[in-house]
N, C-alpha and C positions, 0 to 999 in steps of 0.2 A: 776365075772368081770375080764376079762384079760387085764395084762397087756402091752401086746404089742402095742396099742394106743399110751401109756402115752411114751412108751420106742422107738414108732416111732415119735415120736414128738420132743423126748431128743435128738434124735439123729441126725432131721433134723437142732434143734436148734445149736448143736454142729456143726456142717458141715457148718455151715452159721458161725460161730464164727471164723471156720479156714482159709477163705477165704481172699484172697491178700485187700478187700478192707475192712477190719476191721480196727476198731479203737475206740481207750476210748471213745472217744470224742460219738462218734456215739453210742455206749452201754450205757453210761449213760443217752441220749438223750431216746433213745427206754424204759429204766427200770425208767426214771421219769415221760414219757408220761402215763407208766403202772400206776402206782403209783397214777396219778393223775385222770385216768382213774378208778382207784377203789376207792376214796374219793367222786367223782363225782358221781359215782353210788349208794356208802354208802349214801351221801346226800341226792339223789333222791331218795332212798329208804326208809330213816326215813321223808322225810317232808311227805310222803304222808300217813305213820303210825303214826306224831303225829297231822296230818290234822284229820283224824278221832278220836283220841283222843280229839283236842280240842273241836268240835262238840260236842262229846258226854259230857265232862265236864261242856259244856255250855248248854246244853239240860239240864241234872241235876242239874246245878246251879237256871236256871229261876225253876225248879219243885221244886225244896226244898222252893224257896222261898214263890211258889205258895202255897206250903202247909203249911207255916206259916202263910201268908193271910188267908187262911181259916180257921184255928186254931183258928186264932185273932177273925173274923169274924161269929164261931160258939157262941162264946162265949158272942153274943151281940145278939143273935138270941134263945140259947138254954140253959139247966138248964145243962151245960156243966162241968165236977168236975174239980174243979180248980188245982188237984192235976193233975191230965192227961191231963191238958193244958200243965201245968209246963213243965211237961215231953217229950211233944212234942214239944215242943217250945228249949226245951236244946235238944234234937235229932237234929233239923230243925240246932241251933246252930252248932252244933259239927259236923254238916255233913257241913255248909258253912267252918268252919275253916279247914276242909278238903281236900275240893274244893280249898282253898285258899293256901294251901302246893303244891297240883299240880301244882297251877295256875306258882306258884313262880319256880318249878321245869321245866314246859314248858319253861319259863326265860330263865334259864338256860342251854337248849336245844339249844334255838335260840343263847347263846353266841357259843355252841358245834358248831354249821353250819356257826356261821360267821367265828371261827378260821379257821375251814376246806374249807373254800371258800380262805382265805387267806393264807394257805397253799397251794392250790390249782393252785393260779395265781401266786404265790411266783416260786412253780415249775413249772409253763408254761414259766414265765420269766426265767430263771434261764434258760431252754432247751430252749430258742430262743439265749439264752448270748453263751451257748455252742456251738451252730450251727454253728456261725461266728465266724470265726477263727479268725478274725483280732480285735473283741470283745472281744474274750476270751484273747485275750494276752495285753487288755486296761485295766489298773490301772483306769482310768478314768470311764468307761464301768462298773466297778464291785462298783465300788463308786456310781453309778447312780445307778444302781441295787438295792442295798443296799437302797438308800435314797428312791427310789422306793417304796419297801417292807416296808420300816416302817411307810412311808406318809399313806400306803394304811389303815393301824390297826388304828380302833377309841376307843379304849379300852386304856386305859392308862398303864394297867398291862401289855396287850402285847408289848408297848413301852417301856416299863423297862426291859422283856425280851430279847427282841432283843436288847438292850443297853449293858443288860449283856454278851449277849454271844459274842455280837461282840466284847467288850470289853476281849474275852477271860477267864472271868470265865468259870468252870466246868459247864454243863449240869444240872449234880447232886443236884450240891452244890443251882445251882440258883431255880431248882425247890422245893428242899426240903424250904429254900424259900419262896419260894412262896405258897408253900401247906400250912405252917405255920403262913404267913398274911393271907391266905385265910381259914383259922381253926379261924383266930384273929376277922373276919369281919361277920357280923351277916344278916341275910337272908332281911333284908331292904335294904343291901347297893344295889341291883340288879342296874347298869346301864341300863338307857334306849338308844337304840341306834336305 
């Protein structure tokens, strides 16, 4: 594979960079569209991988179940050993408690695509505030922005982050954080949203 493509590409990109009508303002507009532009795709790409996912977990959820009815079912019909009931009956078990870790994992997928939708429009806003000029240089404009972006978050966690950082804590500081109430809080707490 050559790379003269990728090195005519860099070098058109540069040549557009050097030009009389650049500007931040204009760069950071183009490289958040990107950005947002690859969140967008990343999303659409895992809903339609954990679409087939949840099909399939739910396909085997009604089957485990079916096959504990029958289980139940043999046993009122046939001289069935009560010991490989048991047994299937704790399989039938330990395969729904299974089912039920994914279920709770898919959860938490769907909180994964709401933060990134809100990321998303965070940055579509944010590259409309930059656009105008007479926006970007309103105190007022950036205050609304702001109030904007946290109205949108229905998760309570994410309103304490942004509380935090706008407040100017460290990045760091506020996720470790957060990683550490979220180590604290046990697989029932899932918000429904």
């Amino acid at each position: 594979m050559s790379d003269k493509p990728v090195q005519k590409l860099a070098n058109q990109i540069a040549s557009k960079l050097s030009t009389e009508d650049w500007s931040q303002a204009h760069e950071t507009i183009v490289m958040l569209n990107l950005a947002t532009a690859q969140i967008e795709f990343s999303m659409t790409d895992g809903d339609d991988s954990i679409g087939v996912l949840t099909e399939s977990f739910t396909s085997m959820s009604e089957g485990v179940q079916n096959i504990a009815a029958a289980v139940e079912s043999f046993s009122k019909f046939s001289d069935i050993d009560p010991g490989l009931q048991n047994q299937l009956m704790q399989q039938c078990n330990e395969l729904g408690g299974e089912m039920q870790k994914a279920i709770v994992a898919f959860q938490f997928y769907d909180k994964l695509v709401q933060r990134l939708s809100h990321v998303r429009n965070s940055m579509t806003h944010l590259s409309d505030l930059i656009a105008d000029e007479e926006k970007l240089q309103s105190i007022d404009a950036w205050k609304k922005l702001q109030n904007t972006i946290r109205g949108s978050y229905t998760m309570e966690e994410d309103r304490k982050l942004f509380d935090a950082i706008l407040a100017g804590r460290s990045i760091n500081d506020v996720l470790k954080e957060m990683a550490i109430k979220q180590d604290d809080s046990t697989e029932d707490d899932i918000e429904l949203f």
